[in-house]
Phi, psi and omega in degrees: 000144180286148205255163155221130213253095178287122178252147159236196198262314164270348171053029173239269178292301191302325175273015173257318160350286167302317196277335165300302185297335172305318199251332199281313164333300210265337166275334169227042121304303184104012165260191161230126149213168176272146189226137187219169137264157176186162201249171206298283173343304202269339174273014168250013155227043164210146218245134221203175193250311192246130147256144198216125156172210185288170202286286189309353162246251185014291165324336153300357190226019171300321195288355201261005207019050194237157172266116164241150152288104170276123162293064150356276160250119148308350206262342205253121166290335176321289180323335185265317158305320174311312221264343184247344184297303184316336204267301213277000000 
């Protein structure tokens, strides 16, 4: 199963935010993956399929050769469906 890892820079509200709207995205695709959170520091040693959040965090994570998603609006499920459907 695909894993997908939501990162913030503290890995508390926001990236809990996102990874809701994330599990909400992925159910109405009709698809599965497993979905987390986590803050920046602890998501450069845990190991994910996917990384997903705003660019200036993520992008820090280009060296993991895992795929990552920039976000824009957590909020908005299109964006969050456009960008993971092709993935999942």
């Amino acid at each position: 199963m695909t894993k997908i890892l939501v990162v913030c820079g503290n890995g508390l509200g926001s990236s809990f935010m996102l990874e809701l709207n994330v599990k909400k995205a992925i159910k109405e695709l009709g698809k599965s993956a497993e979905v987390s959170h986590t803050d920046l520091s602890s998501a450069k040693s845990e190991s994910a399929d996917i990384y997903l959040g705003a660019e200036d965090i993520v992008s820090q994570l280009a060296q993991t050769g895992k795929e990552i998603v920039t976000i824009q609006n957590m909020m908005s499920l299109p964006e969050i469906k456009e960008k993971l459907e092709p993935l999942l």
